[in-house]
Each structure stands twice: as C-alpha cells, then as structure tokens.
C-alpha positions as CSV (number, residue, x, y, z in Angstrom):
1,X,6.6,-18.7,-0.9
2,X,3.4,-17.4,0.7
3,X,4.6,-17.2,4.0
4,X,7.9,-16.1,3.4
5,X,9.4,-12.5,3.0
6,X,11.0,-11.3,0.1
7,X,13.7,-9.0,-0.4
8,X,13.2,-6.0,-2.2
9,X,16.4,-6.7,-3.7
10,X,15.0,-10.0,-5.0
11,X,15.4,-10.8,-8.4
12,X,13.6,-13.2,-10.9
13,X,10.8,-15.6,-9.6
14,X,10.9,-14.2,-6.2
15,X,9.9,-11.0,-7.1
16,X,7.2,-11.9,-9.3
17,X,6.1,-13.6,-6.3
18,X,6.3,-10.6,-4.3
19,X,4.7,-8.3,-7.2
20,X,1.8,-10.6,-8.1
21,X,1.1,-10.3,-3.7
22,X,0.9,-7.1,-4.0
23,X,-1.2,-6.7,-7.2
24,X,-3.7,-9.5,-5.6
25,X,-3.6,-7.7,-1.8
26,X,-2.1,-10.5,-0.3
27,X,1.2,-9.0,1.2
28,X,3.5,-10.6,3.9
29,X,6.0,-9.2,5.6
30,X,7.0,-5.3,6.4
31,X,8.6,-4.7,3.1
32,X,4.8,-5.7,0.7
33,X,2.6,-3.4,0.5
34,X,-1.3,-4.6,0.1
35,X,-2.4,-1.0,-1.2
36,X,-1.5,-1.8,-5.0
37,X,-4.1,-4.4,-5.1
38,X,-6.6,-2.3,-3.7
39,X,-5.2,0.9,-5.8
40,X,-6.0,-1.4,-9.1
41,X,-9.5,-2.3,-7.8
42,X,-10.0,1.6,-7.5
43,X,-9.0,2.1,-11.3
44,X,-11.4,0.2,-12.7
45,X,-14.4,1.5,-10.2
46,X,-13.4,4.8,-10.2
47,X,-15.9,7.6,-9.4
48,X,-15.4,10.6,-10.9
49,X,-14.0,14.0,-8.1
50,X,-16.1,16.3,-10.2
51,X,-19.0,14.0,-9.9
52,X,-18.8,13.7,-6.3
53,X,-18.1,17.1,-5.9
54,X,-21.0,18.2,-7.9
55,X,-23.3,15.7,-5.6
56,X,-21.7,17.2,-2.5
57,X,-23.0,21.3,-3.5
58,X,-26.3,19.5,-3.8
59,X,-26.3,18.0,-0.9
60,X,-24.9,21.3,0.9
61,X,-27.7,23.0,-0.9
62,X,-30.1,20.8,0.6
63,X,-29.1,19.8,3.7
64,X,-26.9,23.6,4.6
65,X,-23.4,23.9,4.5
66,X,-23.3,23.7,8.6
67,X,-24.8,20.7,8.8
68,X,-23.4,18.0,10.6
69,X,-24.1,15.2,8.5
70,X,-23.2,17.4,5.3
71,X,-19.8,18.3,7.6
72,X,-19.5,14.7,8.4
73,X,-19.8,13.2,4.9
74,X,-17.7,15.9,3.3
75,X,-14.3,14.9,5.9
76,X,-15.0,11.6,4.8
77,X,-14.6,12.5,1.5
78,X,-11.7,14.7,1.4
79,X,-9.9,12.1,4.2
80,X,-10.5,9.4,1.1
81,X,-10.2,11.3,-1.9
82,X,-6.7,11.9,-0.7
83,X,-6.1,8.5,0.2
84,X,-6.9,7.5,-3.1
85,X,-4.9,10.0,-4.6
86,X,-1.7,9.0,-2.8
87,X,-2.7,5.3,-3.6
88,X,-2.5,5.9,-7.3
89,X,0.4,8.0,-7.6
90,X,2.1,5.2,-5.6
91,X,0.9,3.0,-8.2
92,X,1.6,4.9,-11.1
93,X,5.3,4.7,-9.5
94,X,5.4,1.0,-9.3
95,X,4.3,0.1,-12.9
96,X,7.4,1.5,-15.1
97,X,9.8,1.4,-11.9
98,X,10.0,-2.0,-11.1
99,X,7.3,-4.5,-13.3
100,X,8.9,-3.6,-16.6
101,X,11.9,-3.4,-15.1
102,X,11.8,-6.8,-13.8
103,X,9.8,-8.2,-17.1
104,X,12.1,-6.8,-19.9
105,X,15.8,-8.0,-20.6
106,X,18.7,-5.8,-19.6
107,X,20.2,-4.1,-22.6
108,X,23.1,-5.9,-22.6
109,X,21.3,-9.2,-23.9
C-alpha cells in the first residue's frame, strides 16, 4: 500500500500502514501527515528552550539587542520554537488517540 491512500476511517492493517507512514515521514495522500515522523526525531534531539534562551541574552549581550543578525536569529527561533511546539502537542494527541486505540482490543472482547 505505498502508493495508495488510506482512510482515516481505516481499520486493522490499513491503518497500521498508514500510522507506521506517518511515524517513518513517508505520508501519501492529503489525509497523512509527515510531521509525526519528524515530531519523534525532535524528541529524542531535543534542545532545551531555556538553554537556547540563555544562549540568545548572550548573544544579545554581545552582539546588541538591535542587531540584525541577533534580530534575524532570534525570529528564526521563535518562528521554530513554535513550530516545534505545535508539532508535539499534535503528537502527544496522536499517541493515546488513535495508536492504542487501534493496538488494544475493544472491551467487549
């Protein structure tokens, strides 16, 4: 099924298929989204916001706070240090909502 897309209705294999896509960054299709992959790469590389932070007044002290390259590197930082935020909330989300959903039995049996 690498070319095909699948449902987010899908049940059993086919949306393993589609999880384990998503989990690897290897989406298809309008309805995969590649960020979880990516999101799971960022949790086990993660650079601490105070640290970077911390490095930034440095810099700032440094370099001025009205510098341009200070100014420069600082939008790029909030601009992805939002991103990144949004990417693991959205990740957080998918774990308990529809992996262990999918994975465990219903209650019925």
């Amino acid at each position: 099924m690498p070319d095909k897309t699948i449902s987010i209705r899908a049940t059993g294999v086919a949306i393993v298929v589609k999880l384990c896509r998503q989990f690897r960054g290897k989406s298809f299709g309008p309805t995969e989204k590649d960020y979880i992959g990516f999101a799971l790469y960022e949790r086990g590389h993660w650079v601490a916001t105070a640290s970077v932070e911390r490095w930034l007044q440095q810099l700032a002290a440094i370099l001025g706070e009205t510098s341009e390259l200070y100014l420069a590197i600082l939008a790029e930082w909030t601009e992805y240090a939002r991103d990144r935020n949004a990417r693991a909330d959205r990740l957080r989300l998918q774990i308990p909502k529809r992996l262990w959903a999918w994975c465990l039995p219903d209650a019925d049996g």
